[in-house]
N, C-alpha and C positions, 0 to 999 in steps of 0.2 A: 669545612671541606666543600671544595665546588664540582659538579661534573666531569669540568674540565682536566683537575686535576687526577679522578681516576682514568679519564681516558687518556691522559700523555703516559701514565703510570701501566696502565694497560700495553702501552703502543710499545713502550722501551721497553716490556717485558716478553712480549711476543717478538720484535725483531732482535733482541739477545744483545744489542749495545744501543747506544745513545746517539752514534750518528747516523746508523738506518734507521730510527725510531723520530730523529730531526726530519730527515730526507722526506718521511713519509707523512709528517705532518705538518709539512710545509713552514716547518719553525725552525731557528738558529739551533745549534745545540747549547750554548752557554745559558736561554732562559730556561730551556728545557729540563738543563740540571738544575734551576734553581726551584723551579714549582716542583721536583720530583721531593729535594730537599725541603721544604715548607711542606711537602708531604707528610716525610718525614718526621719532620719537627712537630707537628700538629699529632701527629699519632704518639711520638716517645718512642718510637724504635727505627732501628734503620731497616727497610724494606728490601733494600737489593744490597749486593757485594761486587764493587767494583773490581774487577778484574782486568788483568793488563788490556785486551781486545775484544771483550767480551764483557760479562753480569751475570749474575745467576739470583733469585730469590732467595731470600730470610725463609723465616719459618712464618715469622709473622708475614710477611711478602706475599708468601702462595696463600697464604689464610685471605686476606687483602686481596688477588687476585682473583680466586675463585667467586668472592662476594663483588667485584666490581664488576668480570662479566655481567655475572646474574645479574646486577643495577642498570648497566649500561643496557644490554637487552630490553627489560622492563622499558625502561624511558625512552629507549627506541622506538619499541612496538605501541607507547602510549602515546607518540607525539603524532605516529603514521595512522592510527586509531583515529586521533582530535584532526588529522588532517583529510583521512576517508568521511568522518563526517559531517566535515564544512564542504568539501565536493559533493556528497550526499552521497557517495558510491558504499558508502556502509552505514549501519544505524536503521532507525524504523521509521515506516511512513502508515501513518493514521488513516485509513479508508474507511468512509465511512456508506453505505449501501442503503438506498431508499427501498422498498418491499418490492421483489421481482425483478429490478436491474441487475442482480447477480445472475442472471438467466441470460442475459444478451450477451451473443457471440461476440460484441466486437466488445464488450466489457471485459470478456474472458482472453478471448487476443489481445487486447492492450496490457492486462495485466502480466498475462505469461511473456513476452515483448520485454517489460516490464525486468521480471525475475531471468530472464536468459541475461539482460544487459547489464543488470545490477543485482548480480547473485546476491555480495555481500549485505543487500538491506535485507530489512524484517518487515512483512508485510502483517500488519493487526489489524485486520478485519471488523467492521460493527454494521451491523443490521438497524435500523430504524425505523419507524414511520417518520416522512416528509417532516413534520415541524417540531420534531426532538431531533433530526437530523440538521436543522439548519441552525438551531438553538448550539448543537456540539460543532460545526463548523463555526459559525459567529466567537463563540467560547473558546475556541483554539482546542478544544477535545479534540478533535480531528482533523488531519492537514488537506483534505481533499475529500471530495463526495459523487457518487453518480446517482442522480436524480434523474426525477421524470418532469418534462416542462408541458404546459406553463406553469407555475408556482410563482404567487405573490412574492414569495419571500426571496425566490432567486434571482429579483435585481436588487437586493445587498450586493451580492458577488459576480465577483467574472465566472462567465458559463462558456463552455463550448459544445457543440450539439456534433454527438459522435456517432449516433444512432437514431436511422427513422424507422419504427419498430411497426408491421402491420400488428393489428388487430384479430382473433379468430373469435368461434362461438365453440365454447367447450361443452359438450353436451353428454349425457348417460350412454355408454355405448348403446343401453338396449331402446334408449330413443327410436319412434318411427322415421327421425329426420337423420338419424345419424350414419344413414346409408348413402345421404345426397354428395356431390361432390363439393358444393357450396351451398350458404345456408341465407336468407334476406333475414333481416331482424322483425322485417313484416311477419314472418311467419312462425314468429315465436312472439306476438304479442298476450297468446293466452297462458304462458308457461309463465312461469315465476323466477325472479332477473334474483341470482344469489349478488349481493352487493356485499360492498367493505367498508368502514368509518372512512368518512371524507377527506380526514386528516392524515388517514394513510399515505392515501395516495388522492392528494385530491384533482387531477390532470387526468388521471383514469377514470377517475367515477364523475365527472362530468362532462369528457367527452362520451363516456358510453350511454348516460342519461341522453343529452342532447343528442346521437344517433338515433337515439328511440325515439325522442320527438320528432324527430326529421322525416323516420318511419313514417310518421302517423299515427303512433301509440305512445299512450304511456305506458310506463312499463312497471308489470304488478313485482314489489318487491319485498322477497321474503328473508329469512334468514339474513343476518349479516354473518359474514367470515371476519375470523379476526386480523385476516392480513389476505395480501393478492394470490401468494401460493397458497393458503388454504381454501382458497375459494374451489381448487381443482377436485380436493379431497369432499367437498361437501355436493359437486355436481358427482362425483364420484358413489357418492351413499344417496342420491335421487334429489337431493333438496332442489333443484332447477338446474339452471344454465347462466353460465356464466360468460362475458366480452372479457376477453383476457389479451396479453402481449404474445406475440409468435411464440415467443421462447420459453412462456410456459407448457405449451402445447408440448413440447420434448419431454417436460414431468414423464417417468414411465407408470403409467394406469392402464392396464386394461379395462378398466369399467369407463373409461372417459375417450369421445371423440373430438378432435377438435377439427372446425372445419371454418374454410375461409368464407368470410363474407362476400356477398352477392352484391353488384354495384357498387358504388364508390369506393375506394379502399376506406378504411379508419387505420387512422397511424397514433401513435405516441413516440414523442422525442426522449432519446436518452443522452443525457447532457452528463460533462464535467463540471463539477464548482468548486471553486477554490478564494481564497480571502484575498480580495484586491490589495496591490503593495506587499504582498508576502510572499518573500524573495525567497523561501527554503527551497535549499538547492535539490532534496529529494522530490516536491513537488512539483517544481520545474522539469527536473529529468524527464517526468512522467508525462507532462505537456509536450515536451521537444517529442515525444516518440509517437503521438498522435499523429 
């Protein structure tokens, strides 16, 4: 039994004879009858009852018709399925987030952009540090990344810089400095710099090292946090101060202020990365709307 054959069987059943059921499927009526009969014949019963200008269904007929819809349907909605997810307009897209990039507004607009354009995909979200993040993009674990540049490892991939994110100094509300409007990093050289594994984030923690020296200090370093938005929650409980990205500054803390640096800005770049030559058309969507 082929597709074909329930749906001319379908067609002759719903227009009630055989030459509006022709007309409508752009076919003679003499093969029409004959794939209805091969129908027929493959099943062992006759499915319709010929009638002078007219048809009406068997018993077995309407048993047969009811289950052809339901097939015909199925294989419709499965072929428009395989066909939304070679467009990419449906199906899931692997994102995968370096520590703190989920914070940046234009990360947060691109992706809603994103879901307004392409309702029907699935967005699976992953959280990482920097070099398990690029180990699952390399790996094909995840079809796209927003990182923090520069990273060695993000000329494997095509990058595009979506985001130049200042810099703030996050400090204990009840800090003496945290009534200033802006803060110089000179004058937190005696406070204790809460830092992250390098591997986290390592474009963060050595541009905010090299600010310090640039200061004129080194900077005394205590505690490590285990990731960038934890570092809020530890200048939060007194452990020091922390160079964080604007957008963590929006964390809601009352025990923490965050204020902008004095002199030069400090920025960090928030880029896209994706696997050169990899044509997936959800990943692409998501570039075209940049």
């Amino acid at each position: 039994m082929e597709l074909r054959h329930l749906r001319y069987f379908v067609a002759v059943a719903d227009a009630g004879n055989f030459t509006r059921a022709a007309e409508q499927l752009g076919i003679s009526q003499p093969p029409l009858s004959q794939q209805i009969q091969r129908l027929e014949h493959e099943i062992g019963a006759p499915l319709l009852r010929r009638l002078t200008r007219s048809i009406e269904l068997t018993e077995a007929g309407k048993t047969l018709y009811d289950d052809a819809v339901h097939i015909l349907k199925l294989t419709d909605a499965a072929l428009e399925r395989a066909r939304s997810v070679a467009r990419g307009v449906s199906g899931t897209l692997r994102i995968g987030f370096a520590s703190s990039t989920a914070f940046n507004p234009q990360v947060f607009a691109l992706l809603h952009r994103f879901r307004d354009s392409y309702p029907g995909m699935e967005l699976l979200p992953q959280e990482k540090e920097m070099s398990a993040l690029m180990t699952a993009l390399a790996d094909g674990a995840i079809d796209v990344a927003f990182i923090r540049l520069p990273c060695e490892r993000s000329k494997d991939f095509a990058c595009r810089v979506i985001d130049f994110e200042q810099m703030v100094v996050a400090l204990p509300s009840t800090h003496p400095l945290a009534q200033k409007d802006d803060i110089a990093l000179g004058d937190l050289k005696e406070e204790t710099l809460i830092t992250f594994p390098r591997d986290v984030a390592p474009s963060l923690y050595d541009s905010v090292i090299a600010a310090c020296n640039d200061a004129g200090f080194t900077p005394k370093l205590g505690q490590q946090s285990p990731q960038v938005t934890s570092a809020i929650s530890m200048v939060a409980t007194g452990f020091g101060y922390a160079v964080v990205p604007a957008s963590l500054g929006k964390i809601d803390d009352e025990n923490v202020t965050c204020l902008p640096l004095a002199g030069p800005p400090l920025t960090t770049q928030v880029a896209l990365a994706w696997r050169r030559n990899d044509n997936g058309k959800a990943a692409m969507h998501l570039l075209k709307l940049l």
